[in-house]
C-alpha positions in Angstrom: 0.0 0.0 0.0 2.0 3.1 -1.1 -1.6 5.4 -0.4 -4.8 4.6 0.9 -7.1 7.9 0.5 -10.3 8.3 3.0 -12.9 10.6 1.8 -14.4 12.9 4.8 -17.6 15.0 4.1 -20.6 15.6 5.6 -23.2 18.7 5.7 -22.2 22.1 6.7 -22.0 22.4 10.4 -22.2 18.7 11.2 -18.4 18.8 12.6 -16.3 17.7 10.1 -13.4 20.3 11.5 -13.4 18.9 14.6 -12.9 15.1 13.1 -10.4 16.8 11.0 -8.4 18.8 13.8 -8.5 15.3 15.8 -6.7 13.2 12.7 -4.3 16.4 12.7 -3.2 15.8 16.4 -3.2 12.1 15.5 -0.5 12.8 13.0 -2.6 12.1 10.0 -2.4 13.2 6.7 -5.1 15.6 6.0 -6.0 17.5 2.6 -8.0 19.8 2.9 -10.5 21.2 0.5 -11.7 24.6 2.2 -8.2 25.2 3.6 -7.3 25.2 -0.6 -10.3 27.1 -1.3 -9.4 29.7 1.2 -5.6 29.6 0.4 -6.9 30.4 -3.2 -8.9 33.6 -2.5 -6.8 34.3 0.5 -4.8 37.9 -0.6 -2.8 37.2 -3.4 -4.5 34.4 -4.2 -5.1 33.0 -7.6 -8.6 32.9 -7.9 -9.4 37.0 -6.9 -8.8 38.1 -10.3 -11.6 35.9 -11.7 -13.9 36.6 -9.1 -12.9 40.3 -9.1 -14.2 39.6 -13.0 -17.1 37.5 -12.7 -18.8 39.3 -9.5 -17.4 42.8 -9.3 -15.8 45.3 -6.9 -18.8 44.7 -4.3 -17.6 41.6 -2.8 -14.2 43.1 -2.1 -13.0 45.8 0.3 -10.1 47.1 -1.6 -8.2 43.9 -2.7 -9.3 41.7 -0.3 -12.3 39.4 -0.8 -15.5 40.1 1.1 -16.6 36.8 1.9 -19.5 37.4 3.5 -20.5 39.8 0.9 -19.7 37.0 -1.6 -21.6 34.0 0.4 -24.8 36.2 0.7 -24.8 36.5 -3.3 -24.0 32.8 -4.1 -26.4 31.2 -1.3 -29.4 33.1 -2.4 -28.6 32.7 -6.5 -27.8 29.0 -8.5 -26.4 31.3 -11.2 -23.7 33.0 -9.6 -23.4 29.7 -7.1 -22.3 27.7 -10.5 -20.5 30.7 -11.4 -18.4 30.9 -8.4 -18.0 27.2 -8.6 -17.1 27.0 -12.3 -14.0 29.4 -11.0 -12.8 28.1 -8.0 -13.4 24.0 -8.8 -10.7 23.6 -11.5 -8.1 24.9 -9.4 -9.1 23.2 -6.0 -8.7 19.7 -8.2 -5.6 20.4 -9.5 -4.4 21.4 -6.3 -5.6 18.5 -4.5 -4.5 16.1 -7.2 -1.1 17.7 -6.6 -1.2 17.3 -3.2 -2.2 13.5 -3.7 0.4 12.9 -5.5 3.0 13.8 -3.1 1.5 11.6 -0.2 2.3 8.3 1.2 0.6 6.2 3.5 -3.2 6.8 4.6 -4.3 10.1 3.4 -7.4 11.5 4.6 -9.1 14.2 1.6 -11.4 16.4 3.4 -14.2 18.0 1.3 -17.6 19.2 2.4 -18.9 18.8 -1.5 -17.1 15.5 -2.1 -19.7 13.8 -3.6 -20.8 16.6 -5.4 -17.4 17.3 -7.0 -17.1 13.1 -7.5 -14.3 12.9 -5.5 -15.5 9.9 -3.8 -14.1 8.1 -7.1 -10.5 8.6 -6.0 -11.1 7.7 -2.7 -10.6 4.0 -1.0 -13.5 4.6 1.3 -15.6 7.5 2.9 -16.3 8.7 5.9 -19.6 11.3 6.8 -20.0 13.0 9.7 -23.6 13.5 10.3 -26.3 15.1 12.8 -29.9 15.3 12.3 -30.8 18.7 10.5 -32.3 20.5 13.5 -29.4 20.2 15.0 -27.2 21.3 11.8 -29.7 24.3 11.3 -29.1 25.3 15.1 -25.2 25.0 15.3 -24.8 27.5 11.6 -27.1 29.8 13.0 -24.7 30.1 16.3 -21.6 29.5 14.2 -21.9 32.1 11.2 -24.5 34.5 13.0 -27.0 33.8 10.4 -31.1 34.0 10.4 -32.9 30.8 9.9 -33.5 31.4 6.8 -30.0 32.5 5.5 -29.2 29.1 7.5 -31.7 27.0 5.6 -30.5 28.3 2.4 -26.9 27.3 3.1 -27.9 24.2 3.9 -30.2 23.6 1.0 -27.4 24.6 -1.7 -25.4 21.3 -0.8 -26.5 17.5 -0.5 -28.5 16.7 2.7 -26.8 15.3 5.8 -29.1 12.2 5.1 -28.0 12.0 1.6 -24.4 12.3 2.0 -24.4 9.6 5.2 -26.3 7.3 3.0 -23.5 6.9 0.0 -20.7 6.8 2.8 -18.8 3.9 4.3 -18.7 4.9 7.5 -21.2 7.3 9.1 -20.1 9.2 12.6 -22.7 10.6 14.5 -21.5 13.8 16.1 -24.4 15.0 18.2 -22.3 14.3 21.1 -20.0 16.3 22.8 -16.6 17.0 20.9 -14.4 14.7 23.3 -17.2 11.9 22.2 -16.5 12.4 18.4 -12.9 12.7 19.0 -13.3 9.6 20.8 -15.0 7.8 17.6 -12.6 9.2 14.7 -9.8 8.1 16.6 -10.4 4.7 17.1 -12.0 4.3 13.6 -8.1 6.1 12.5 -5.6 3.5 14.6 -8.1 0.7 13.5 -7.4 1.5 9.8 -3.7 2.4 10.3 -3.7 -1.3 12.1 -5.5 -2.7 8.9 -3.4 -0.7 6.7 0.0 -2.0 8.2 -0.9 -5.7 8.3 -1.9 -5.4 4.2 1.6 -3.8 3.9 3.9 -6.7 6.0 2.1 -9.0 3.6 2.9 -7.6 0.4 
């Protein structure tokens, strides 16, 4: 086994940063999709000068991107959502294929739209983190500071919760506390690494 890639999604606000700050500590190997995104329109980043294009000088404040502005445009509009995607998804992929190809061992790719973008098909397995959508609508609206209905709309522009957990491997409930999910991921990560090395002394 030279790489063995786990898929990690799940629905906005269902805790996948917390799974992901967990394999961290552990020492895993984590790619991760919004950290590329946000490296990308970070200042200086690659992808401004498109968006600058595509949406104008109203989701800046002088060169740096306005992402609030931004997400308030794309989470009430398919159009401009496609349109923002249609920018940023070519170079997030070729990022992350990049990053792939430098990794060894098992690599965890973490991507809130995996299945959306079809990255499942590069992936060995998948986990989802998942919570009932009551209790997704409640954590973004404490998160992000966001009305119900700016929080149902953010949730209704990816796959459901339900949806996601129902084409994973492995689903982790995460309505517990954090030290409880923690708990979870990590076993479900030395079980695999356990796995992974036995496959490995046989080859």
């Amino acid at each position: 086994m030279n790489r063995y890639v786990i898929g990690v999604t799940g629905g906005i606000a269902c805790g996948k940063t917390n799974l992901t700050d967990t394999l961290k500590a552990l020492g895993a190997v984590v790619i991760d999709a919004d950290e590329v995104s946000r490296a990308l329109t970070a200042p200086g980043g690659e992808a401004l000068v498109p968006i600058r294009a595509a949406f104008g000088d109203g989701v800046f404040r002088g060169d740096d991107l306005d992402r609030r502005a931004l997400g308030s445009i794309v989470f009430s509009d398919p159009d401009s959502k496609k349109l923002l995607e249609d920018i940023l998804h070519p170079m997030i992929r070729e990022r992350i294929a990049s990053l792939l190809d430098r990794a060894e061992g098992i690599v965890f790719l973490s991507a809130p739209l995996l299945f959306e973008c079809g990255y499942e098909k590069i992936c060995d397995e998948v986990w989802c983190v998942y919570v009932p959508q009551r209790e997704q609508l409640r954590r973004l609206m404490a998160r992000d500071r966001l009305t119900r209905a700016e929080a149902l709309r953010r949730i209704g522009s990816q796959w459901s919760a339900f949806k996601k957990a129902g084409l994973s491997d492995v689903v982790i409930r995460t309505d517990g506390t954090p030290e409880e999910s923690a708990e979870k991921v990590t076993g479900l990560y030395l079980d695999r690494k356990e796995t992974c090395l036995a496959e490995r002394s046989l080859q």
